[in-house]
FIDO-591689 format. One record per residue (C-alpha): residue number from 1; residue in three letters; x, y, z. Coordinates in nm, 2 decimals. Example, Ala and Ser with C-alpha at 12.3 -4.5 7.8 and 13.67 -1.06 7.14 Angstrom:
seq type c1 c2 c3
1 ALA 1.23 -0.45 0.78
2 SER 1.37 -0.11 0.71
END
This chain:
seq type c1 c2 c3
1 UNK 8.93 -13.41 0.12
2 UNK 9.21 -13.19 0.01
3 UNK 9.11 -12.95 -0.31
4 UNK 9.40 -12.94 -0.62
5 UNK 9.35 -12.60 -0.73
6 UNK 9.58 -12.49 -1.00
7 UNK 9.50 -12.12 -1.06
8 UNK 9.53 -12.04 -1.46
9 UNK 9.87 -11.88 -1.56
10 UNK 9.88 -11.50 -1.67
11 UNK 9.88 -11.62 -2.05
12 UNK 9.56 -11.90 -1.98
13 UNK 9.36 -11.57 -1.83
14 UNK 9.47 -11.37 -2.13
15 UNK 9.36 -11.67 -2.38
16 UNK 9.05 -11.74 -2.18
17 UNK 8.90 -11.36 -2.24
18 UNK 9.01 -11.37 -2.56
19 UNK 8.77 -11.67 -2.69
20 UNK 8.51 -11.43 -2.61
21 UNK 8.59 -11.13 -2.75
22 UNK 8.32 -11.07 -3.08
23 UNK 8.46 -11.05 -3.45
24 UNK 8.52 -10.73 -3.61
25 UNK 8.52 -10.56 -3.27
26 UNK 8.75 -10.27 -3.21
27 UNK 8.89 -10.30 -2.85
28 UNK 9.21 -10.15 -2.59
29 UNK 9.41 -10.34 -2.42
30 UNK 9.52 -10.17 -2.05
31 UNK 9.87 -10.23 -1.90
32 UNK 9.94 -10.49 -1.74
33 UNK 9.81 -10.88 -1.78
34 UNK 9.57 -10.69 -2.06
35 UNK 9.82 -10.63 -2.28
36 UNK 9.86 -11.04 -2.29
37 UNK 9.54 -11.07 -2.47
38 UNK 9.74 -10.95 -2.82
39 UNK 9.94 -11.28 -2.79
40 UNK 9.63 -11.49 -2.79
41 UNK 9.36 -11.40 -3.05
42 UNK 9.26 -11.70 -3.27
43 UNK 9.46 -11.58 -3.63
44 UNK 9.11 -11.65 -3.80
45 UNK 8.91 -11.40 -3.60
46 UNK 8.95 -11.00 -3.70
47 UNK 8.97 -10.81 -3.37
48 UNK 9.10 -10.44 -3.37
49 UNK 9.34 -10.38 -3.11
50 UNK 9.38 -10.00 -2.97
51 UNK 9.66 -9.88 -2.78
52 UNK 9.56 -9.55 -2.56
53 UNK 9.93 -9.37 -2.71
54 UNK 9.81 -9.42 -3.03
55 UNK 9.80 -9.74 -3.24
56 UNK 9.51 -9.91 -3.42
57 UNK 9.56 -10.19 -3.56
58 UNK 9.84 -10.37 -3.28
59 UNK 9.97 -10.68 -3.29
60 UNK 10.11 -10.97 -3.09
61 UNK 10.44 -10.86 -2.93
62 UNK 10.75 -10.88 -3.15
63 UNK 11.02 -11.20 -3.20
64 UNK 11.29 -11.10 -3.03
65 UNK 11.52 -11.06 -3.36
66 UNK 11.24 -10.82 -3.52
67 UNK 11.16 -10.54 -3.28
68 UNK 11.09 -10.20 -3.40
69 UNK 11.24 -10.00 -3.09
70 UNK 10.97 -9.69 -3.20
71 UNK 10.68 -9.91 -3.19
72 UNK 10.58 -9.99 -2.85
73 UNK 10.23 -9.99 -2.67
74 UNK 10.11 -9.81 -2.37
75 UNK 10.27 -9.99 -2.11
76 UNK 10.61 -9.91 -2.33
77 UNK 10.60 -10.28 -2.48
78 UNK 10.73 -10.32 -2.78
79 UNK 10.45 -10.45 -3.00
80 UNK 10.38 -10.54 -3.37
81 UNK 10.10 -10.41 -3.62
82 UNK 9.91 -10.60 -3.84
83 UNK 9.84 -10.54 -4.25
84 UNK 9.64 -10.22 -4.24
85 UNK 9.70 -10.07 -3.88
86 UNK 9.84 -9.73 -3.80
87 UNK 9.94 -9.49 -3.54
88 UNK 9.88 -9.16 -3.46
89 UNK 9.90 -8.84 -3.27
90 UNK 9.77 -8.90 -2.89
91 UNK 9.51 -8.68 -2.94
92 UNK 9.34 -8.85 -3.20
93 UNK 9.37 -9.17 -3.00
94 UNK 9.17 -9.01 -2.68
95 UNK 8.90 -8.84 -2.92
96 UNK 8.86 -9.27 -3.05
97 UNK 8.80 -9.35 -2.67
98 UNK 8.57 -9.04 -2.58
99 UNK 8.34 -9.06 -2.88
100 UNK 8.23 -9.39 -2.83
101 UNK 8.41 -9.61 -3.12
102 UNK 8.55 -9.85 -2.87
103 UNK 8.39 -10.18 -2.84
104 UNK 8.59 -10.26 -2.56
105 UNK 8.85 -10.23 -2.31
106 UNK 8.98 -10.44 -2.11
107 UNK 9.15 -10.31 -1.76
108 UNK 9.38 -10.48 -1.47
109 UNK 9.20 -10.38 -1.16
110 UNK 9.30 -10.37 -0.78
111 UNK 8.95 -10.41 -0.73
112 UNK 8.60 -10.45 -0.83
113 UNK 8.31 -10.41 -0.64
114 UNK 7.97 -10.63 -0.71
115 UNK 7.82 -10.25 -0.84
116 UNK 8.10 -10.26 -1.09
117 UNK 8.28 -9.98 -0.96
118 UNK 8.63 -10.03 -1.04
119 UNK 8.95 -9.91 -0.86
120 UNK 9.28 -9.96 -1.07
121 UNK 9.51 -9.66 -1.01
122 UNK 9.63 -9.68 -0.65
123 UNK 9.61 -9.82 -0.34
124 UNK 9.69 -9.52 -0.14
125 UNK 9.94 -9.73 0.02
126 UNK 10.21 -9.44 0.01
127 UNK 10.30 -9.11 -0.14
128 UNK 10.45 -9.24 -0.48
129 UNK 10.08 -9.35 -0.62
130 UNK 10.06 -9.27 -1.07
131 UNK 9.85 -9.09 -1.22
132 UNK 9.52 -9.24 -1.34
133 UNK 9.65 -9.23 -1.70
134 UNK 9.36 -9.27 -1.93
135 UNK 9.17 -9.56 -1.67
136 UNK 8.88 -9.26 -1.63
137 UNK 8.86 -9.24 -2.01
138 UNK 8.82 -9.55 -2.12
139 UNK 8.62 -9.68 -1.84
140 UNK 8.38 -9.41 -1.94
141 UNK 8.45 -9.42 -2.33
142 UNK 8.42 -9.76 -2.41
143 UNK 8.07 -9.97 -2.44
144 UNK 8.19 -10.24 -2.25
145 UNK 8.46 -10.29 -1.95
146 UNK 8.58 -10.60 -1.89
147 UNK 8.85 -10.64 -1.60
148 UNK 9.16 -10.91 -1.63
149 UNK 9.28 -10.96 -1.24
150 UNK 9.42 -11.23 -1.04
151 UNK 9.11 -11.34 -0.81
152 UNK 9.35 -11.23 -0.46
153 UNK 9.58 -11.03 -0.35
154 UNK 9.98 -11.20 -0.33
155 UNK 9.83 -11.22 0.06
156 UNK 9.52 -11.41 -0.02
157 UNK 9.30 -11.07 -0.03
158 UNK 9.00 -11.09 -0.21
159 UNK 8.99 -10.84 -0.51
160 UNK 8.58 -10.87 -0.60
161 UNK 8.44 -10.69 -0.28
162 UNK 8.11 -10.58 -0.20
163 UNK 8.32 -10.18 -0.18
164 UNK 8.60 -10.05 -0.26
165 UNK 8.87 -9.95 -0.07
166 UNK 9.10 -9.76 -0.33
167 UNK 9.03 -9.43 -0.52
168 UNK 8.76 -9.56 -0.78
169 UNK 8.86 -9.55 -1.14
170 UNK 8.52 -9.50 -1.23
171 UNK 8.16 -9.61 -1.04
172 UNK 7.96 -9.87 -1.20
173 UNK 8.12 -9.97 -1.52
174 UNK 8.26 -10.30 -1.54
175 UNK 8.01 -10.58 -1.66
176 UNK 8.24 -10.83 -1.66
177 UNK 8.58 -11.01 -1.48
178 UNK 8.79 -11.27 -1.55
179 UNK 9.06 -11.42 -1.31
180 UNK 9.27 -11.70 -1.29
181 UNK 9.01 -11.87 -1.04
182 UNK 8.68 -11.76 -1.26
183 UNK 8.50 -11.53 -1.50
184 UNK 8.20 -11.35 -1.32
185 UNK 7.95 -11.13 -1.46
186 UNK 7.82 -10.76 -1.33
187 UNK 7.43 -10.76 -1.30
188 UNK 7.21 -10.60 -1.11
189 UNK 7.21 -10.91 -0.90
190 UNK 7.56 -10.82 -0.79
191 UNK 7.87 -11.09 -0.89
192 UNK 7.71 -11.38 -1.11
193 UNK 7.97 -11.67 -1.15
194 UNK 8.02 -11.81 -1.54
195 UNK 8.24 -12.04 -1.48
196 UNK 8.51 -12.16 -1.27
197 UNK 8.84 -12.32 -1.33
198 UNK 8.85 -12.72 -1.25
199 UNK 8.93 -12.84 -0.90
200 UNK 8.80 -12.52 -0.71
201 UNK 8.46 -12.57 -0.54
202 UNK 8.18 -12.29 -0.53
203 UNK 8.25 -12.26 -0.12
204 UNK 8.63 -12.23 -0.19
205 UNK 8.59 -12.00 -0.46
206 UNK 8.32 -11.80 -0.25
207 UNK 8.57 -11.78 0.05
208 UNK 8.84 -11.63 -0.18
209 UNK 8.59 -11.39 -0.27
210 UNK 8.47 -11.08 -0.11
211 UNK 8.09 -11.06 -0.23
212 UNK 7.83 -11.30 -0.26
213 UNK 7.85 -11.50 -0.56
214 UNK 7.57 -11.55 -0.71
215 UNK 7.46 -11.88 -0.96
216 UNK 7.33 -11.81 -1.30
217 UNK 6.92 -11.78 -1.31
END
């Protein structure tokens, strides 16, 4: 019998991490799908959003008709603030992620290994790879890393791997990873499966992924 799989679109992922994100918690949103997550918090629940070039306080992205071309997140988005958020110097914005007062902050990822080492930076695939930005900062500043990924590569690739094969971001630090097949959990177990989407079976889902998956309890 044929599996229907339909993966969750960029904006389900984004909605799906944000049911679970705590109230009052102060948290960064990475480039990339991360920066969806603004778009999708329930209006009734008070999360903090932090932007790494300086905002506190950011918003859904902006109607079309009411963009403020100075006000952009750092991905260079333009974004919105809510009542009460404000932005500052760089500086100030890394000495927020260094001294602890994120929550957390939630990364893209090319992959994660069942250790929680993360690798989001480059593949190494040619000369031309960024700079790691502030991916080391806030994987070691913030008090919880969660990763938003696709589950595979464009190629069918699995991106949760036993090890890395791209320069690490930072070893150990993700405890938890939501895709558009799944959301997993980092234990000391290795890769603990939370749920999965409908219409994918465990032995599907385990073949798309690179480490053993492991069942709650």
């Amino acid at each position: 019998m044929t599996e229907t799989i339909t993966p969750l679109s960029r904006p389900q992922m984004a909605a799906r991490l944000a049911q679970d994100i705590p109230e009052g918690w102060y948290v960064n949103l990475g480039i990339g799908i991360p920066t969806l997550v603004a778009d999708h918090m329930a209006a009734d629940k008070e999360v903090i959003f932090h932007s790494e070039n300086g905002l506190l306080g950011m918003g859904p992205a902006p109607a079309k008709d009411a963009i403020d071309p100075w006000l952009i997140n750092a991905g260079k988005q333009h974004v919105t603030l809510v009542p009460g958020g404000s932005y500052f110097h760089q500086a100030d914005s890394f000495a927020i992620i260094r001294g602890g007062h994120l929550d957390l902050c939630v990364l893209g990822a090319f992959e994660v290994a069942e250790n929680g080492d993360i690798a989001n930076w480059a593949t190494s695939a040619n000369d031309s790879a960024p700079a790691v930005g502030g991916a080391m900062d806030l994987s070691a500043g913030a008090r919880n890393l969660w990763v938003l990924m696709e589950h595979t590569t464009k190629d069918g690739q699995a991106k949760l791997v036993e090890h890395c094969g791209y320069p690490l971001t930072a070893l150990g630090a993700v405890s938890r990873v939501y895709t558009n097949l799944a959301v997993v959990d980092v234990t000391p177990r290795g890769f603990v499966l939370v749920e999965k989407i409908d219409g994918i079976s465990l032995e599907s889902l385990q073949a798309r992924t690179g480490a053993k998956l492991h069942l709650p309890g």
